[in-house]
MINU-291559 format. One record per atom (N, C-alpha, C, O): x, z, y. Coordinates in steps of 0.05 Angstrom, whole numbers, plus 32768, in hexadecimal, padded with zeros to 4 digits. Layout:
REM MINU-291559
XZY/...
//
This chain:
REM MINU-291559
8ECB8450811C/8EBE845D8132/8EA28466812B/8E95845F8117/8E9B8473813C/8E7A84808136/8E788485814E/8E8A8484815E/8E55848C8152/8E4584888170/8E4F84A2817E/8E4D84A48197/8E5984B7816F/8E6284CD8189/8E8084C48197/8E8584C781AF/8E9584B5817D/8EB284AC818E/8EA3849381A0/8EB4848C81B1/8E8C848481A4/8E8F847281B3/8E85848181D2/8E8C847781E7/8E72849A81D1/8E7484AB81E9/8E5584B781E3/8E4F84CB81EF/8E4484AF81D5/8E2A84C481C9/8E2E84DB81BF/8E4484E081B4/8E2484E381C0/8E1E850581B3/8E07850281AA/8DF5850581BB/8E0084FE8197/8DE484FF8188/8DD885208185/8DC28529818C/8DF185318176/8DE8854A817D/8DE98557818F/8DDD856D818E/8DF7855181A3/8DF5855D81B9/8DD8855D81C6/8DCD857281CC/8DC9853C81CA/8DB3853881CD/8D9A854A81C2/8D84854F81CC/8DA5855381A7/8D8A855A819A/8D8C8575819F/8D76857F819E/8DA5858881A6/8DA785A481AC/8D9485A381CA/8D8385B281D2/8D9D858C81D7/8D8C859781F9/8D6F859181F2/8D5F859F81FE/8D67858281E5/8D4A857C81DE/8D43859B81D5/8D2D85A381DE/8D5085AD81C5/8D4785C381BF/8D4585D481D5/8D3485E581D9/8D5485D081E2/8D6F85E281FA/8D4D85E4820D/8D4385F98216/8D4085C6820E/8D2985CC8229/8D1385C98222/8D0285C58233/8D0B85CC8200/8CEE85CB81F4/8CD885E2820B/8CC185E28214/8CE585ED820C/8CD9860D8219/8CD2860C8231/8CBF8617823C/8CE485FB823C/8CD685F28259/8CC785E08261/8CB985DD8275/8CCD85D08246/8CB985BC824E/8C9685BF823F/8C8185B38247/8C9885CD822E/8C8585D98223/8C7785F4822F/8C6986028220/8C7B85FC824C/8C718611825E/8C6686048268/8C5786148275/8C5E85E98270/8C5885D28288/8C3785CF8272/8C2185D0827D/8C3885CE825C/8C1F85BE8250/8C0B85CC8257/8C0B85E4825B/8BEF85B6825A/8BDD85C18262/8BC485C0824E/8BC985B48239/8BAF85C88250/8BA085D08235/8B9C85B88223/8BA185BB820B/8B9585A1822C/8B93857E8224/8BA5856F821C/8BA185588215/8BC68583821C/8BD8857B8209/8BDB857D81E8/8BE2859281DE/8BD5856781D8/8BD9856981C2/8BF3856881BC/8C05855E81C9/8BF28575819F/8C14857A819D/8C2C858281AC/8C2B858981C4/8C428580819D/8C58858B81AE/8C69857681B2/8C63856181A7/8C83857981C5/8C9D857281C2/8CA4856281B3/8CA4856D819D/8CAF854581B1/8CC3853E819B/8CB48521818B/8CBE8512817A/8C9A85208197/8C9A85098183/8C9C84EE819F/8CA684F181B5/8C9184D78193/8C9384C7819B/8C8C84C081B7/8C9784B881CB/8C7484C881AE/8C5784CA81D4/8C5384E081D4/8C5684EE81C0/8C4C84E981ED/8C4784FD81F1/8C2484F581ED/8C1D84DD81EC/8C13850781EC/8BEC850781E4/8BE5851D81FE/8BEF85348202/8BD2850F820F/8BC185248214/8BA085198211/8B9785058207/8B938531821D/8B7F85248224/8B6E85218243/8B72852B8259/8B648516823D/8B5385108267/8B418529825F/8B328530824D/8B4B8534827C/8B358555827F/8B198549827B/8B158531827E/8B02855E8272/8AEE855D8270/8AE4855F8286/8AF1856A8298/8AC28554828E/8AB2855C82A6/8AB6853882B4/8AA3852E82C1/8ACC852982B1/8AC8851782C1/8AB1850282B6/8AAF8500829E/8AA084F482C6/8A8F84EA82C3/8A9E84C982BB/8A9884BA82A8/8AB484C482D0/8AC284A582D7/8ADF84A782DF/8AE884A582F6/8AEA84AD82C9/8B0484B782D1/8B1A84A582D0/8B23849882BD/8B2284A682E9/8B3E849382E9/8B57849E82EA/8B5A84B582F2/8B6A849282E2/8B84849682E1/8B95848C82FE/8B948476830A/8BA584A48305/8BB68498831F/8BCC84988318/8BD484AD830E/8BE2847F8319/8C00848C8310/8C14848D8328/8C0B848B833F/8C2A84908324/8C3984918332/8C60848C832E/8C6584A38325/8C6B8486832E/8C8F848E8326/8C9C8486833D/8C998473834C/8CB4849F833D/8CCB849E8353/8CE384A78348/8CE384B08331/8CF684A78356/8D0784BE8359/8D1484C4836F/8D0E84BF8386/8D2C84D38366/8D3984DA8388/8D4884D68397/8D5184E383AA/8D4E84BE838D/8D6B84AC839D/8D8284C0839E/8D8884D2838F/8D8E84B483BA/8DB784C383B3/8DB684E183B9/8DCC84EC83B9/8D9D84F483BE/8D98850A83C4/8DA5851A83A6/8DB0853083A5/8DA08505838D/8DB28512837A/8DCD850D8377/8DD885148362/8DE084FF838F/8DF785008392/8E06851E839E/8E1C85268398/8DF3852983AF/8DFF853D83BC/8DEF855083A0/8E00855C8393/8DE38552839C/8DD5856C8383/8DED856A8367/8DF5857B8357/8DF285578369/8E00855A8352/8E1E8561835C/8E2B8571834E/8E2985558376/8E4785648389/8E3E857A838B/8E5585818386/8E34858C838D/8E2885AD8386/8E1685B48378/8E0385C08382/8E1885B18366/8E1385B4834F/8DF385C68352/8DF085DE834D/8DE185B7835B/8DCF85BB835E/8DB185AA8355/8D9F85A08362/8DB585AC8336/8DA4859D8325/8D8685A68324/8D768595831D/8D7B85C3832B/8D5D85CC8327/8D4B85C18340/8D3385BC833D/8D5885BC8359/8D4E85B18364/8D3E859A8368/8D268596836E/8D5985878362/8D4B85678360/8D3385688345/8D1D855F8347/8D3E8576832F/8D2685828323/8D108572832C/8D08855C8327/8D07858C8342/8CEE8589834F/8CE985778364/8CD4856D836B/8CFB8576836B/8CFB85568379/8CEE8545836C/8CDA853D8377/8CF6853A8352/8CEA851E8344/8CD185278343/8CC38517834F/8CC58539833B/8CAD8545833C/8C9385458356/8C7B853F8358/8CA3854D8362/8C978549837D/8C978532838D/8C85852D839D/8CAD85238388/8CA684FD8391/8C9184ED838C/8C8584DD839B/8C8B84F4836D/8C7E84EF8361/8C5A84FC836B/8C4E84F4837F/8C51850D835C/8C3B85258364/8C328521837D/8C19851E8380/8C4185218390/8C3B852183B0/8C2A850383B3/8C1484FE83BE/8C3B84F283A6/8C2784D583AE/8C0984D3839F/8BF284D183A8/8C1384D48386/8BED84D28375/8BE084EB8382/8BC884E9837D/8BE585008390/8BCF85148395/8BC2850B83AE/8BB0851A83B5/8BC884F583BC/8BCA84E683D4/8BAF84D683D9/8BA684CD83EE/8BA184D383B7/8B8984C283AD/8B7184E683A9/8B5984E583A3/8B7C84F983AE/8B72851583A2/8B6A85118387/8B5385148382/8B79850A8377/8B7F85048358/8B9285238352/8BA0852E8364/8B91852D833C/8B9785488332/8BA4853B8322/8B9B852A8312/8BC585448325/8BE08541830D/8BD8854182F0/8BC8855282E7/8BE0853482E6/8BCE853782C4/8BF1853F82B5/8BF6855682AF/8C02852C82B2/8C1E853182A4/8C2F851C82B3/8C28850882C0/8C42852482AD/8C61851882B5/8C74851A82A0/8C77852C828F/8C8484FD82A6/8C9984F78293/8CB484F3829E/8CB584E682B3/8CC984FB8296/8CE584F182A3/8CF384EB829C/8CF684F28284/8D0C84D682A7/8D1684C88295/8D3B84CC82A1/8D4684C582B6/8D4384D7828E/8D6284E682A0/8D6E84C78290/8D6584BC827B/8D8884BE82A3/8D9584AD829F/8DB984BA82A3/8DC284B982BA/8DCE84C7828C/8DE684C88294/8DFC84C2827C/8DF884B88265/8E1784CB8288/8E2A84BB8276/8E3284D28264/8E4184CA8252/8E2F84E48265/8E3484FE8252/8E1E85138252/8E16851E8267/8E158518823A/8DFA8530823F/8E06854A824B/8E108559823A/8E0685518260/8E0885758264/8DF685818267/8DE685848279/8DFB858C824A/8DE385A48244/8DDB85B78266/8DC985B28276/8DE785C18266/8DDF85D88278/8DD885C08298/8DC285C382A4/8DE685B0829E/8DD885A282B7/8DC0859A82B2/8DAD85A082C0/8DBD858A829C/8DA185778293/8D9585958291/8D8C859A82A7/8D9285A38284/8D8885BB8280/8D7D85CA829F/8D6985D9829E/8D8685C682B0/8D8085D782C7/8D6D85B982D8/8D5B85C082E7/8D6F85A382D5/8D62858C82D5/8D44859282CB/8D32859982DA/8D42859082B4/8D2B859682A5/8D1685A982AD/8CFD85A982AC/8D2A85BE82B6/8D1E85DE82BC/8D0885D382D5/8CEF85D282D5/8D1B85CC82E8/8D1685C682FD/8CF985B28300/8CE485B8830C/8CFF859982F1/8CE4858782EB/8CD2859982DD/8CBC859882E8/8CD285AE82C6/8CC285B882C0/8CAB85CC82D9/8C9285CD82D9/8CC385DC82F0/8CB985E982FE/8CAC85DD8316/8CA185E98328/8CAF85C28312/8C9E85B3832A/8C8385AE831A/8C6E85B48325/8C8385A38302/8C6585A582EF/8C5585B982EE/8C3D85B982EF/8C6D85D582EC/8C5F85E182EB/8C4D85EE8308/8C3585F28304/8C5485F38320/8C4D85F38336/8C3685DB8342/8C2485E08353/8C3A85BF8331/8C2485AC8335/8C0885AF831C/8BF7859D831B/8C0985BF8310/8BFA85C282FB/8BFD85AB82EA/8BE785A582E1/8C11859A82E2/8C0E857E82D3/8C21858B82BF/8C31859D82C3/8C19857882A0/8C2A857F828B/8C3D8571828C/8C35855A8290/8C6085748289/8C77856B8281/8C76855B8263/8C8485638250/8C6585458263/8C6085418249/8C7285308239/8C6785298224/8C83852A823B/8CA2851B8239/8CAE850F823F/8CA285028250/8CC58506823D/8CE084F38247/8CF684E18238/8CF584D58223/8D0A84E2824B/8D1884D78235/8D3084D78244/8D2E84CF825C/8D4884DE823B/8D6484E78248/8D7984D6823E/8D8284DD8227/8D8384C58246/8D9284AA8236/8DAC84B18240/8DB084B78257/8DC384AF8229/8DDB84B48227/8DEA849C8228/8DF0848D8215/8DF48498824A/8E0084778243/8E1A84788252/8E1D8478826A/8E2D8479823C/8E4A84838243/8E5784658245/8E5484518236/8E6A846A8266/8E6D844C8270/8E5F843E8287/8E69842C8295/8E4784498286/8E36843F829A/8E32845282AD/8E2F844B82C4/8E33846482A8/8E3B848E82BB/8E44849382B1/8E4684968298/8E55849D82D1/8E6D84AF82BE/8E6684C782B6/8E5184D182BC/8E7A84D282A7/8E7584F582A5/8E65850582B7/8E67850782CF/8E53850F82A8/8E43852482C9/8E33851582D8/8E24852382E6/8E3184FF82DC/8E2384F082EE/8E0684EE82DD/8E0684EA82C4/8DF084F082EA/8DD984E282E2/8DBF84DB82FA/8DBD84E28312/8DAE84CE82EB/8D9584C682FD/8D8084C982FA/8D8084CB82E2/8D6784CC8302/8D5384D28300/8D3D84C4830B/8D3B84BF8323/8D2784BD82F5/8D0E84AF8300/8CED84C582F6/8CF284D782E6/8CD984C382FB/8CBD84D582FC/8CB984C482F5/8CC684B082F7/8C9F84C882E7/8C8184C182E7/8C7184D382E1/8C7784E582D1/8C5B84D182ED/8C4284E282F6/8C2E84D382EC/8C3284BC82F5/8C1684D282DD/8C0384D082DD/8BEC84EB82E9/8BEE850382E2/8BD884E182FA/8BC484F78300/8BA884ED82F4/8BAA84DA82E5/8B9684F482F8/8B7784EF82F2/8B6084FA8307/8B608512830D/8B5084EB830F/8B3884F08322/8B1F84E9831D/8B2084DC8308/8B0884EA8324/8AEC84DB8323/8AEF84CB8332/8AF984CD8348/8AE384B28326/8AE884998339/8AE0849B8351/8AF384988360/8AC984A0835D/8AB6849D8370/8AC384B7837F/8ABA84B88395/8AD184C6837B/8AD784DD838D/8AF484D1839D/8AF784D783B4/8B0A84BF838F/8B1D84B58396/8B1F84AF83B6/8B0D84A383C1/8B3584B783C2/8B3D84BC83D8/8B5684A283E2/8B6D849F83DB/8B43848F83F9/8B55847983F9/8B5684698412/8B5C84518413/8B4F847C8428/8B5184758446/8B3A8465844A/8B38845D8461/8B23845A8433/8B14844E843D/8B0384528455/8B0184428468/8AF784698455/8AE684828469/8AF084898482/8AE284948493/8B1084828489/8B1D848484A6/8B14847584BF/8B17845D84C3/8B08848884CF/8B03847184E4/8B0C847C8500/8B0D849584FF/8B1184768513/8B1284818531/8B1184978539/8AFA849E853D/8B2384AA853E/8B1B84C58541/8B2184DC852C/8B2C84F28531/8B1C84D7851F/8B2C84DE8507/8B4E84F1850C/8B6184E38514/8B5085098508/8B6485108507/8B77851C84F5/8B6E852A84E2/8B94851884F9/8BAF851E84EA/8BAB853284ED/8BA0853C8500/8BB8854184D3/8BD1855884C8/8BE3855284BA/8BE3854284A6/8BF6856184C6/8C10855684BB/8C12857B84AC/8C10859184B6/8C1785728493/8C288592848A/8C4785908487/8C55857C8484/8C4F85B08488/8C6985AA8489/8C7E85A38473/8C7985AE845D/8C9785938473/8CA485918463/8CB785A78462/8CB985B68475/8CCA85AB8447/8CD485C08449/8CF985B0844D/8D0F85B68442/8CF585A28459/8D15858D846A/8D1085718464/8CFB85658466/8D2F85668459/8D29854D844E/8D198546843F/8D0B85338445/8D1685528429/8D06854D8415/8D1E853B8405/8D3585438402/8D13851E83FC/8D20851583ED/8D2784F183EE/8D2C84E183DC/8D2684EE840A/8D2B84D5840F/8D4584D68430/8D4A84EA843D/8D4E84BC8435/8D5C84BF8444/8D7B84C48441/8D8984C28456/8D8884CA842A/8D9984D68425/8DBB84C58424/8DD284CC8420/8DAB84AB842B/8DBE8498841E/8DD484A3843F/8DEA84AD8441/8DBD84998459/8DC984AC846E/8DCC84C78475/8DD284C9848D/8DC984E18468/8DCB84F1846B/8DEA84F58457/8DFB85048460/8DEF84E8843F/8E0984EB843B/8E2684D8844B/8E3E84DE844B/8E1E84C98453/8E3484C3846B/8E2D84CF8484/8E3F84CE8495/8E1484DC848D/8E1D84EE84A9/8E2F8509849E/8E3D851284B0/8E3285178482/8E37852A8478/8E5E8520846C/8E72852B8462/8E5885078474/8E7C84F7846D/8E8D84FC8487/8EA38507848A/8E7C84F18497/8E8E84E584B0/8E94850084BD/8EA584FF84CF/8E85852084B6/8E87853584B5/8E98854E84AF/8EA2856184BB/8E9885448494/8EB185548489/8E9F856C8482/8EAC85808480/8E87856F847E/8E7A857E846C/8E7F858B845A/8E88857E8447/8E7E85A58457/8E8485B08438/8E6C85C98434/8E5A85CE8444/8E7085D28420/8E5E85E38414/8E588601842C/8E458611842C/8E7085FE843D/8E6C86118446/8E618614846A/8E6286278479/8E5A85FC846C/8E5985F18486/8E3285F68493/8E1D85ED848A/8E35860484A7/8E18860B84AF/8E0E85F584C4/8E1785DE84C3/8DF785FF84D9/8DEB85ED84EC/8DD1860284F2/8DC3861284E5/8DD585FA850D/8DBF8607851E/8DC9862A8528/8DD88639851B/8DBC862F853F/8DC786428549/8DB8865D852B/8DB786738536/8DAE865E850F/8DAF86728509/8DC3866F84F2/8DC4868084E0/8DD5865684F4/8DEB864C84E3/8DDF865284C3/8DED865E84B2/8DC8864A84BF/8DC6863584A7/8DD68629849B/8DE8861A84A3/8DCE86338482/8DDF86228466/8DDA8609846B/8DC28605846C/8DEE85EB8473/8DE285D3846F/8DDE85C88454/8DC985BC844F/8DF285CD843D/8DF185BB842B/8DD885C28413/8DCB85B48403/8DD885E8841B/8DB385F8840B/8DA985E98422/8DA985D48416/8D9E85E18440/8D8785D68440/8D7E85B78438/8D6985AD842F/8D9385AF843D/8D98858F842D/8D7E8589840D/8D6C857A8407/8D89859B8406/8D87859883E5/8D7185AB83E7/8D7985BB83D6/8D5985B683F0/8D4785C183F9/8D3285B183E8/8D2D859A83F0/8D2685B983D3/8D1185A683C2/8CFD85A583D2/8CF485B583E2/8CF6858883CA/8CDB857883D4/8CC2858C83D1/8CBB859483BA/8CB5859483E8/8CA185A383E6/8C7E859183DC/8C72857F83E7/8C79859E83CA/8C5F859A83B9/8C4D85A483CD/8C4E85B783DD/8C35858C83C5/8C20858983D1/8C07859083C9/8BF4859183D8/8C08859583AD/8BF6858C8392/8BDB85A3839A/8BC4859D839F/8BE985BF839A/8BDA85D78397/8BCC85DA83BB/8BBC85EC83BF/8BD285CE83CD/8BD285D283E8/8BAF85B583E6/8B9885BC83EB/8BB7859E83DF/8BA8858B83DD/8B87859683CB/8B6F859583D1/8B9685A183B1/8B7985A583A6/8B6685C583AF/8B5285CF83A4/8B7485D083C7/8B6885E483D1/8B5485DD83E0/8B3E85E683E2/8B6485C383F1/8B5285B48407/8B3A85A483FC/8B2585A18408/8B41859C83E5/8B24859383D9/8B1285A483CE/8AFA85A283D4/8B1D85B883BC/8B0885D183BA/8AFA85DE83C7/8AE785EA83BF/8B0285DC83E0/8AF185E683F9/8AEA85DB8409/8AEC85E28420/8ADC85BD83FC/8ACE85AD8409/8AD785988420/8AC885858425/8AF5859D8432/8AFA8589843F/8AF28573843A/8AE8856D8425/8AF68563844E/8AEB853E844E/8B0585338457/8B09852E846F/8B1A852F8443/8B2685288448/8B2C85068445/8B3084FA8430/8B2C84FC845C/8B2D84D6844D/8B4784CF844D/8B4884BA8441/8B5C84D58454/8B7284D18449/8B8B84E08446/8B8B84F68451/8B9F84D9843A/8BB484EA8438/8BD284DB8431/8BD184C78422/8BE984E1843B/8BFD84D0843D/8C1684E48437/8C1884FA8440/8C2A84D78424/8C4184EC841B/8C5484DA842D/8C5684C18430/8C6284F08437/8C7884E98455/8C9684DC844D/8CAB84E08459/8C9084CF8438/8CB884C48428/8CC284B2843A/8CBA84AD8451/8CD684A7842B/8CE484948433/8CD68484844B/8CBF847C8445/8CE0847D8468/8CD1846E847B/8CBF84858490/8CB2847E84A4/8CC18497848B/8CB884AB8492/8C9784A7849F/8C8984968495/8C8E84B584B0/8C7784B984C3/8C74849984CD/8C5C849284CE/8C86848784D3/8C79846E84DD/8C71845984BF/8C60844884BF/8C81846084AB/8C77844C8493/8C618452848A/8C5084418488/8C5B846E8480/8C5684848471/8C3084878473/8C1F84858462/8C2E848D848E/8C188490848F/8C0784848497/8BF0848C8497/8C0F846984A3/8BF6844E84A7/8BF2844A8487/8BE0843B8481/8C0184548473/8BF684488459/8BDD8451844F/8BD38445843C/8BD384618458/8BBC84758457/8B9E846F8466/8B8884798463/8BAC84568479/8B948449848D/8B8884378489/8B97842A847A/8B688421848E/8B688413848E/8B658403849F/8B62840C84B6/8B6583E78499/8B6D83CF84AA/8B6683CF84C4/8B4E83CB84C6/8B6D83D184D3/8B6483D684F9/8B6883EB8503/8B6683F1851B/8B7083FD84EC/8B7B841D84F9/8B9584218501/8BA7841D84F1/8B9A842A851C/8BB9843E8517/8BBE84578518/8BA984648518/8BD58468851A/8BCF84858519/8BE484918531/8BFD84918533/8BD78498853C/8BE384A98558/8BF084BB855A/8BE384CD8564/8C0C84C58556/8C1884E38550/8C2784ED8561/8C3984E0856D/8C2285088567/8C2B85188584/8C49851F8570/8C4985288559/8C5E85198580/8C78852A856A/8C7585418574/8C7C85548566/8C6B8545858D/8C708563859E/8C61857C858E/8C688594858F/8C4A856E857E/8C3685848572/8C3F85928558/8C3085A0854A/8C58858D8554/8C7285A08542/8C8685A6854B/8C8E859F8561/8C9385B78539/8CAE85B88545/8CC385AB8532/8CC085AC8519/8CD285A4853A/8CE785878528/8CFE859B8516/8D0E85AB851F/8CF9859584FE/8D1285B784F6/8D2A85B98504/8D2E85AF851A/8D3585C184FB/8D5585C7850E/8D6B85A684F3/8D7C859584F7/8D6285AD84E5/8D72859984CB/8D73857A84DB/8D88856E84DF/8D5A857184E4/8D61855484E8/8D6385538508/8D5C853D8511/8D6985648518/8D79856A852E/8D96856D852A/8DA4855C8536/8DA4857E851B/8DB28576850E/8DBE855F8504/8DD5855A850A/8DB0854F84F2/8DB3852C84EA/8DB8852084F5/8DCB851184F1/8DA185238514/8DA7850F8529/8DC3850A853D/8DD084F68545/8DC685278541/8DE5852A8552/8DF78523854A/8E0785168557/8DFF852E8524/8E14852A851F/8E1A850D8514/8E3085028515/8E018501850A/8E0684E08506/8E0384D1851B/8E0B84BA851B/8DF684DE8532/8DF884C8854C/8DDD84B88549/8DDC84A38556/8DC684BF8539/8DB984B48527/8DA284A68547/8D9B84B4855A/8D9C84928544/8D81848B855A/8D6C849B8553/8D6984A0853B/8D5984A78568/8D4584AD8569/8D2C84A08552/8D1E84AD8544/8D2D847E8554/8D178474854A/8D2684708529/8D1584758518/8D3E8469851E/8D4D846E8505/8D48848784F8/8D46848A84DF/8D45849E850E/8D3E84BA8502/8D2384BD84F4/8D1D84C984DF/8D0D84AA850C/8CEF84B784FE/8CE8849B84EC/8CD3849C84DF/8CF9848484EB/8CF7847884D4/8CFD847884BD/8CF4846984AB/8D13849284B9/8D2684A184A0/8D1484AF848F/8D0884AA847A/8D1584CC84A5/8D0C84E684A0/8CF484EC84A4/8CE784E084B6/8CEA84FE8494/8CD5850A849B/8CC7851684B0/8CAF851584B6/8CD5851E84B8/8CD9853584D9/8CD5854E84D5/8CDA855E84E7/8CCC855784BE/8CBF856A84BF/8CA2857384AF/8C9B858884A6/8C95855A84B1/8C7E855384A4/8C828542848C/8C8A852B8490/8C7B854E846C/8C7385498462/8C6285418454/8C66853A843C/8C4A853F8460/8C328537844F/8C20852E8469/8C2985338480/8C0B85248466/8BF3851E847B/8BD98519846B/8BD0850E8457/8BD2852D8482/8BAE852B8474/8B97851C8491/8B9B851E84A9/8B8585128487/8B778506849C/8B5E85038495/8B5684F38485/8B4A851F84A8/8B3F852B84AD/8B25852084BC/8B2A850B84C7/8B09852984BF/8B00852184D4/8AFF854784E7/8B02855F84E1/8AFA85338501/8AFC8546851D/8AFD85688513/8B0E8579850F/8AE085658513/8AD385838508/8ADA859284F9/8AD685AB84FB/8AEA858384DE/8AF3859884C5/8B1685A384CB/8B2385B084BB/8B1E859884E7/8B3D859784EC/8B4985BA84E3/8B5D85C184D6/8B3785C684EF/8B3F85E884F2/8B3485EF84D4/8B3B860684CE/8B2785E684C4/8B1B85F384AF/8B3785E9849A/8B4385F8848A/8B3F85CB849F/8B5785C58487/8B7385DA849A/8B8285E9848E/8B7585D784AD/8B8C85EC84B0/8B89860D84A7/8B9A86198499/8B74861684AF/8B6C862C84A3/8B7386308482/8B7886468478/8B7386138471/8B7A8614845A/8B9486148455/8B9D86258446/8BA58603845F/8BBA85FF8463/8BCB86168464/8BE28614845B/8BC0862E8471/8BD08643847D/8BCC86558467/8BE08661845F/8BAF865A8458/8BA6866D8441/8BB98664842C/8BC38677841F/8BC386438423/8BD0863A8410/8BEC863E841C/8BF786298416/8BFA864B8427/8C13864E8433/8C1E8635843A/8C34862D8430/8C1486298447/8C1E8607845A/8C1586128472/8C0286208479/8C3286058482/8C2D85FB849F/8C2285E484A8/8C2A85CD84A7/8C1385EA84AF/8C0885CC84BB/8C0585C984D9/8C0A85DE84E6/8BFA85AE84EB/8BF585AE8502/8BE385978501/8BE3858584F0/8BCE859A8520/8BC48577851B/8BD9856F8530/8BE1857B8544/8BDE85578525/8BF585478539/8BF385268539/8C038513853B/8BD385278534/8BCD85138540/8BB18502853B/8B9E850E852F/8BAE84ED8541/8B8984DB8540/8B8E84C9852F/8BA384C98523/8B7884B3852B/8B75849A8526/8B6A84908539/8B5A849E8546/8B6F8478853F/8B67845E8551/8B6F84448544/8B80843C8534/8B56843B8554/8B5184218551/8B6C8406855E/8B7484058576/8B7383F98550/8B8B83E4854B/8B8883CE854C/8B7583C7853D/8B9683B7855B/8B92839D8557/8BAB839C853D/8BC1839F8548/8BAC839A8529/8BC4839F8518/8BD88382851F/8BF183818521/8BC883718522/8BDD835D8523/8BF1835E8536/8C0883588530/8BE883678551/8BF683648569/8C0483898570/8C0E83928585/8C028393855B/8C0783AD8569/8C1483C68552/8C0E83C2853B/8C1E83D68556/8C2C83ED8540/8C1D84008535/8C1084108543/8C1E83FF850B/8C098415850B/8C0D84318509/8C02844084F9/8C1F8435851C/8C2184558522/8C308459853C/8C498456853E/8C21845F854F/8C2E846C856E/8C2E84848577/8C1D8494856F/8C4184898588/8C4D849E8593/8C6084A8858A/8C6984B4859E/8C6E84AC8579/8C8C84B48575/8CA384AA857E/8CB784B88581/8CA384938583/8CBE8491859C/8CB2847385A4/8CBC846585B6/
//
């Protein structure tokens, strides 16, 4: 026997390493030394910082690559891992430095892994961070054919003293929520048994303009990166900021507060997409299960003081985001009470 009859492809491996040098080599940014292929990837820490720290980050995208890969829809999650990732370290207003990924399946397919790659490349590239390497492990037996998984990491970099960390939140203080572009990339474990008990297929719509469900499903995680460092270039005061995953609007964004704060959110001051209206009917799903899931709608949160509210939306709108304020900060007995009210 030899390592390809036991289920490796050694050259198969080394053809897709060629197959996505190009993509992943469009992502580098000037502070990348070298190329592709060796061991570590090298960069260097941008110049100008006085006290520069490192922010990291790693995720991935849970069973959302169960249905991407049942329709064969690999560029997406792509950017998904990308954006799980990116969305949280920019959260500190830390700037993406590079990202690494790490594909896990039981047979290499060129052209899926390949549209994989593309995809992570085109979320780097959209976050300004270099794709600076990975590692794609061939483990036949443990996945099956076609099956694989996916984990990020993100490192970013900031000036220490500029770092953004809810310390500065106090009373009064108000939310923006920007918009998500659907699920995003959590939730899914229930969104594929409401899509069971359904009888779902590729061709099945929702909502009175009968929407693709299973294209909005698989709808990549919308990036934050270029929207965030606009708001700092133009001076906002922003003291905190919160990426809307898993746990949604009630986990999500007391993480952003500190101790004695809670955060007040009008649901009325959006409109809820038609997708997790949808969710809710056809799984029967509770009201408070829904905004503990999903997003709603809102992807990201920024928190603002009073005065600059209309100047960060004003940005928001120039950087093509929807946004709204949809809601305050107040003061909390934390022990005795919830740190986030008004949603059901």
């Amino acid at each position: 026997m030899d390592y390809k009859t036991s289920g490796v492809d050694v050259e198969a491996g080394r053809a897709f390493v060629s197959r996505i040098q190009s993509n992943v080599e469009s992502t580098f940014r000037n502070e990348v030394i070298g190329g592709l292929g060796g061991f570590g990837g090298v960069i260097r820490i941008p110049e100008g910082l006085q006290r520069p720290v490192l922010v990291a980050g790693t995720d991935g995208v849970g069973t959302k690559l169960e249905l991407a890969q049942k329709y064969k829809c690999h560029h997406n999650v792509g950017i998904d891992l990308v954006a799980m990732c990116v969305n949280d370290v920019i959260t500190t207003g830390a700037e993406p430095l590079f990202f690494l990924d790490y594909i896990a399946t039981g047979k290499i397919s060129p052209e899926a892994m390949g549209d994989v790659v593309a995809g992570i490349a085109d979320g780097c590239q959209q976050s300004g961070c270099a794709l600076l390497g990975g590692e794609t492990a061939e483990m036949p037996g443990f996945y099956l054919p076609g099956r694989y998984d996916l984990a990020g990491f993100c490192v970013a970099v900031a000036e220490e003293n500029s770092l953004i960390n809810g310390s500065k939140i106090q009373p009064g203080d108000q939310i923006i929520g920007v918009q998500s572009s659907g699920v995003h990339s959590n939730g899914f474990s229930l969104v594929r048994k409401i899509l069971e008990i359904n009888d779902v297929n590729i061709s099945s719509t929702y909502g009175e303009d009968n929407l693709e469900l299973i294209l909005s499903l698989l709808e990549p995680t919308k990036l934050y990166v270029l929207l965030v460092k606009a708001l700092l270039r133009k001076g906002i005061s922003i003291k905190g900021m919160a990426h809307i995953t898993g746990g949604g609007l009630p986990e999500n964004l007391p993480r952003c507060l500190p101790f004695g704060l809670r955060a007040f959110v009008d649901p009325t001051s959006w409109v809820r997409p038609e997708i997790f209206n949808w969710l809710k009917n056809a799984g029967q799903v509770p009201e408070s299960d829904l905004w503990n899931t999903f997003n709603m709608g809102i992807g990201f949160c920024l928190v603002v003081p009073e005065d600059e509210v209309q100047r960060a939306l004003n940005v928001c709108e120039s950087e093509g985001y929807l946004s709204w304020r949809i809601g305050c900060v107040e003061s909390s007995d934390q022990a005795n009470g919830s740190l986030l009210r008004g949603l059901f």
